[in-house]
BALODO-548172 format. One record per residue: residue number from 1; residue in one letter; x, z, y of N, C-alpha, C in turn. Coordinates in steps of 0.05 Angstrom, whole numbers, plus 5000, padded with zeros to 4 digits. Layout:
! BALODO-548172
ATOM num residuo   nX   nZ   nY  caX  caZ  caY   cX   cZ   cY
ATOM NUM       A    X    Z    Y    X    Z    Y    X    Z    Y
...
//
This chain:
! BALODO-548172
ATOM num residuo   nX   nZ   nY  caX  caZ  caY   cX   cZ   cY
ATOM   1       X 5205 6362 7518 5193 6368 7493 5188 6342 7478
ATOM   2       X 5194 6343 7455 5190 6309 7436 5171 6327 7425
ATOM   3       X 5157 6296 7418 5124 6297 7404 5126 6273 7391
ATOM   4       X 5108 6273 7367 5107 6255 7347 5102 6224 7362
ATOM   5       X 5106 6205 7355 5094 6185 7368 5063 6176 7353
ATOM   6       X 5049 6171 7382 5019 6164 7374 5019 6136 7362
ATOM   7       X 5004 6137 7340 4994 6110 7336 4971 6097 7338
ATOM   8       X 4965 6084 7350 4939 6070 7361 4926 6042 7345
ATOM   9       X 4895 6049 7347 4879 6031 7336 4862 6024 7344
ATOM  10       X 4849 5991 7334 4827 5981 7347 4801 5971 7326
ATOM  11       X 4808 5991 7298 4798 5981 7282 4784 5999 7266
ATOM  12       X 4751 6000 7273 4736 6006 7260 4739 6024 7238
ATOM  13       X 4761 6004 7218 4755 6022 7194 4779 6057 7188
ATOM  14       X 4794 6048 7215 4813 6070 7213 4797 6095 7226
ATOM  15       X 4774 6091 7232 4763 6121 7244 4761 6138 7238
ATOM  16       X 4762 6158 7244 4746 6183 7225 4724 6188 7245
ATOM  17       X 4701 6173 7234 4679 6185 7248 4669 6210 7251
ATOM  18       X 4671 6220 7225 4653 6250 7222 4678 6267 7247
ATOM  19       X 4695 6269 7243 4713 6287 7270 4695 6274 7295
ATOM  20       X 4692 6246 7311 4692 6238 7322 4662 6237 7339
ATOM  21       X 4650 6235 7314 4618 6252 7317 4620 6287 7330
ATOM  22       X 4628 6292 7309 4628 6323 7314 4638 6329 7338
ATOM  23       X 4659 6313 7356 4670 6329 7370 4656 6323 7398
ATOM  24       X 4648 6298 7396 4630 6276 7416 4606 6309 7421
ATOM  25       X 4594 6304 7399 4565 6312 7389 4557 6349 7400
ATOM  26       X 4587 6364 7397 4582 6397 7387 4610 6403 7414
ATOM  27       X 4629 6385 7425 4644 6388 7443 4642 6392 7468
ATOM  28       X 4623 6367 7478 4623 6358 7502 4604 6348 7515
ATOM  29       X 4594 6354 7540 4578 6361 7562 4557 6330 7550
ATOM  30       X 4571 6313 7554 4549 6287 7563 4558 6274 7533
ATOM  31       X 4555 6282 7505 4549 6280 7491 4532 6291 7461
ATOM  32       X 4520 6327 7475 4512 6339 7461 4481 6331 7450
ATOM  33       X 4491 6343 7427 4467 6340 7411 4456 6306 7408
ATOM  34       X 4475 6300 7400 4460 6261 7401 4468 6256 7380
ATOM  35       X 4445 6247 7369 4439 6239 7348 4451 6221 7327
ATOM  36       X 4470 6222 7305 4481 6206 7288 4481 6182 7292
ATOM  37       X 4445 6180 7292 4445 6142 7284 4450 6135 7319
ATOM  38       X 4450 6143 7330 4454 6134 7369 4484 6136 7368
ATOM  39       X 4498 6150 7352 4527 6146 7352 4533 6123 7341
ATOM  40       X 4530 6119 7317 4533 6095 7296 4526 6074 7313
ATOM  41       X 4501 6068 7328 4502 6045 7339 4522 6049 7370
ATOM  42       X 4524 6066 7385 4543 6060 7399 4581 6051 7389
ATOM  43       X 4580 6066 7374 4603 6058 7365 4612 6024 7352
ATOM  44       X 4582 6013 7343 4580 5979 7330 4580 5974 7358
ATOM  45       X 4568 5978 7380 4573 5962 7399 4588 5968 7424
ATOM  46       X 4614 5974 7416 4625 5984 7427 4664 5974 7420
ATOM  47       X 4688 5974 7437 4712 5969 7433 4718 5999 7424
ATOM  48       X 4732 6009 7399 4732 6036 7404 4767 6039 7390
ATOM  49       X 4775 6054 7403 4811 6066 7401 4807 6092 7391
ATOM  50       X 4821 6093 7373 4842 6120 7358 4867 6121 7367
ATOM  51       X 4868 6142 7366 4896 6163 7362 4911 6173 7340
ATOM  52       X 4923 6168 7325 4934 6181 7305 4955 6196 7310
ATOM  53       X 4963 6210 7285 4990 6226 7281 4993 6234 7253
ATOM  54       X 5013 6211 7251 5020 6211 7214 4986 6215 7196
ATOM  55       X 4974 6193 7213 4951 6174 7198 4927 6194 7207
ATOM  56       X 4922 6217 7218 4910 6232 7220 4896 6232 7256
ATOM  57       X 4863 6232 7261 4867 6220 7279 4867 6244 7300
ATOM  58       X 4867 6242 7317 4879 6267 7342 4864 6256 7375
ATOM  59       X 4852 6233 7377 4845 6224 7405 4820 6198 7394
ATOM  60       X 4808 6194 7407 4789 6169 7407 4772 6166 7447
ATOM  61       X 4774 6141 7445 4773 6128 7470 4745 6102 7468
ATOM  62       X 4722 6095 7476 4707 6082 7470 4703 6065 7497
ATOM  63       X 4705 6041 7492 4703 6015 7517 4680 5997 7516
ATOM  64       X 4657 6004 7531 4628 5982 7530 4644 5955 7547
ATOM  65       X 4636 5939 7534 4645 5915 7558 4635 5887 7554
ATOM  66       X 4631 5868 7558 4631 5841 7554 4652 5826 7549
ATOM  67       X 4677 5833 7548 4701 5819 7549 4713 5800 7558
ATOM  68       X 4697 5803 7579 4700 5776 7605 4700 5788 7638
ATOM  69       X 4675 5799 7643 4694 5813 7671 4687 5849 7669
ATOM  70       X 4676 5859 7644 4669 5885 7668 4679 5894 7641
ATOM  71       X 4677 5938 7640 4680 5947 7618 4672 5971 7633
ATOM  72       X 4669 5993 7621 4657 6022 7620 4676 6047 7609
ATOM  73       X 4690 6055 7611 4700 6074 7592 4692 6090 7592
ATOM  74       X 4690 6115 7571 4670 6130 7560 4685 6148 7527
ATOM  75       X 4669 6168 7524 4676 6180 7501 4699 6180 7507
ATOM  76       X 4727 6194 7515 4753 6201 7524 4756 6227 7509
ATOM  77       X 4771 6227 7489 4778 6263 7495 4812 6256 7474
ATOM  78       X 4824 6278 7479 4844 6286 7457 4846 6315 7443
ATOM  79       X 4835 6314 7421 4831 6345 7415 4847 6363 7423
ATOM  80       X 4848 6386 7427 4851 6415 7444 4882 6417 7440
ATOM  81       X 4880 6420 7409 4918 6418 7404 4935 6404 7404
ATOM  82       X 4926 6386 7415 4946 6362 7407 4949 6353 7449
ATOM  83       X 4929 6362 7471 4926 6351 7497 4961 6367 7522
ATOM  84       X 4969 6353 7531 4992 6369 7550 5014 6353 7530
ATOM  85       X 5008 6330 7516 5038 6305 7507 5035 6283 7515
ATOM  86       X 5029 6278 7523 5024 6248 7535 5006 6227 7524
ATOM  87       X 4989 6243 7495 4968 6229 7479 4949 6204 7501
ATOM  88       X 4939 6215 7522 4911 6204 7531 4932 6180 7543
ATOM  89       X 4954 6183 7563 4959 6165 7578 4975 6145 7565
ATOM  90       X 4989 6146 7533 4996 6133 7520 4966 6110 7500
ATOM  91       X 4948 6126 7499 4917 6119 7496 4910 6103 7512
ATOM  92       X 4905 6106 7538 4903 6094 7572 4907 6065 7566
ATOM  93       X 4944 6065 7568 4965 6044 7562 4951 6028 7548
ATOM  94       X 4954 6036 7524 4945 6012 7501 4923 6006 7509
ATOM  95       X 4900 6017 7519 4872 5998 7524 4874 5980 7543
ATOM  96       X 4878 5987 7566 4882 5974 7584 4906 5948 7582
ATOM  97       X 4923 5939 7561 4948 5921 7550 4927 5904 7540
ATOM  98       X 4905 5913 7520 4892 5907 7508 4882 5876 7511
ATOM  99       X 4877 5849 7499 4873 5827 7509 4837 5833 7511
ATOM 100       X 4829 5844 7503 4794 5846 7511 4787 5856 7529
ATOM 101       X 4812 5866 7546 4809 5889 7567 4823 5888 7595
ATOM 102       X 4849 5873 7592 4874 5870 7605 4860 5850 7626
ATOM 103       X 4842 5830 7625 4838 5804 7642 4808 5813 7663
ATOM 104       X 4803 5839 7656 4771 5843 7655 4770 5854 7692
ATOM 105       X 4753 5844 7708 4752 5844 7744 4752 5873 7748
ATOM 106       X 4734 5894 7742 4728 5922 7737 4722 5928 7718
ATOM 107       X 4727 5955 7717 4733 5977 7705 4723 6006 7713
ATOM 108       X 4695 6025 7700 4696 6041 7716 4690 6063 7687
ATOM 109       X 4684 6080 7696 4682 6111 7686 4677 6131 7699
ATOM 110       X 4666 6151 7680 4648 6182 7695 4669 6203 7690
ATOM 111       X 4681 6215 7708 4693 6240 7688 4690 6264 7713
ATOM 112       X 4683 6284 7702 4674 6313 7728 4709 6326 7738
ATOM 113       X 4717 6319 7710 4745 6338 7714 4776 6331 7716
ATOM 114       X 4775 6305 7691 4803 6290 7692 4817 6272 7704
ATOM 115       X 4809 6261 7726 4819 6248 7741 4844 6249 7751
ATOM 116       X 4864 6275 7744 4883 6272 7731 4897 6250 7713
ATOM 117       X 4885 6237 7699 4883 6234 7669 4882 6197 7681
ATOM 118       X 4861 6195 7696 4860 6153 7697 4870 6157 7726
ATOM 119       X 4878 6166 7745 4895 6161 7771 4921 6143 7765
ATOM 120       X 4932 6151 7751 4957 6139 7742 4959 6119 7739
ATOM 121       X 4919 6105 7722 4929 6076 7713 4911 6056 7728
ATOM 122       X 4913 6078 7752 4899 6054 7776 4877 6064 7786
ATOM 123       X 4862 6091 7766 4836 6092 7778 4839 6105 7812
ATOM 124       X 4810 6103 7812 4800 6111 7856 4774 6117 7852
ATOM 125       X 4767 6134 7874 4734 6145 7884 4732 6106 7881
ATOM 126       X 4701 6108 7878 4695 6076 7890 4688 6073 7913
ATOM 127       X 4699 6053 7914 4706 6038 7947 4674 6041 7956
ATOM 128       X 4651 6034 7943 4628 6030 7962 4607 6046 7943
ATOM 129       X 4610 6068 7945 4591 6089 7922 4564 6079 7926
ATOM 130       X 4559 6067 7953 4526 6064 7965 4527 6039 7955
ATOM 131       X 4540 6026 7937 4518 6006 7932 4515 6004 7895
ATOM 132       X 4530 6037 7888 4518 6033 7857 4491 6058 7849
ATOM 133       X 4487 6045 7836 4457 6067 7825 4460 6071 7794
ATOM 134       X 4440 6088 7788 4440 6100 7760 4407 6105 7752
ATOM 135       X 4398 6101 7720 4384 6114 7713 4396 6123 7691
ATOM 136       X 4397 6161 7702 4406 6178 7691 4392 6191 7674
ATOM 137       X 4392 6200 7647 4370 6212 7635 4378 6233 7622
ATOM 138       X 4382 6257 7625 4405 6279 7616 4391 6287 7587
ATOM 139       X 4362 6283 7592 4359 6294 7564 4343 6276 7548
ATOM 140       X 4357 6252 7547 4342 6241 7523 4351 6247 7500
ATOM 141       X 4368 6254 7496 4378 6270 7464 4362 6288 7450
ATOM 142       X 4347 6304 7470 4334 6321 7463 4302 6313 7459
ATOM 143       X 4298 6286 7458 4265 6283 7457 4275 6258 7424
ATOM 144       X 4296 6247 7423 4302 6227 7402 4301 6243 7360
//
């Protein structure tokens, strides 16, 4: 099956936030209900990738990192109609090519379901689960 080719970005102003909000925000498990301005600042401090298709955006990908050894990936999705073309792992690609990203020691991420999805580009269970921790807070969205 041919599919349009994705075009990818690292630039701020190509976003379409309001989709990106909305879909973060009204979509998905470990982004609901959070609050605008908590987006807005995650997104300023943050490496963040689009997806396009004929300028229109279709995927967004968000990278916390220092740009020296570590990074986080996070906020992953490719909307509903557009997922089963190769969007995310052509997405994947380019971050990971990426010079803010490409040199960096680890690399980790949360995902319940797709691991499908980062196996390919190297991901694994982690090697030593017992020596990472979390403070998890499921519902601070709901007290902000």
């Amino acid at each position: 099956m041919q599919t349009a080719e994705l075009t990818i970005s690292d630039r701020g102003s190509d976003l379409d936030r309001d989709m990106v909000y909305a879909f973060l925000s009204q979509e998905t498990a470990w982004a609901q209900r959070m609050p605008r301005e908590t987006f807005e600042r995650a997104i300023a401090g943050s490496l963040c990738f689009g997806g396009y298709l004929d300028g229109k955006q279709i995927a967004f990908a968000r990278v916390i990192t220092d740009q020296a050894t570590f990074a986080y990936l996070c906020d992953v999705f490719v909307l509903p109609a557009y997922r089963g073309n190769g969007y995310a792992s052509a997405l994947m690609k380019h971050i990971f090519a990426s010079p803010s990203v490409a040199g960096l020691r680890r690399i980790v991420l949360v995902t319940t379901d797709a691991h499908h999805v980062y196996a390919p580009h190297g991901f694994t269970a982690l090697a030593n689960p017992e020596r990472y921790m979390e403070l998890h807070r499921p519902d601070v969205y709901k007290t902000v």
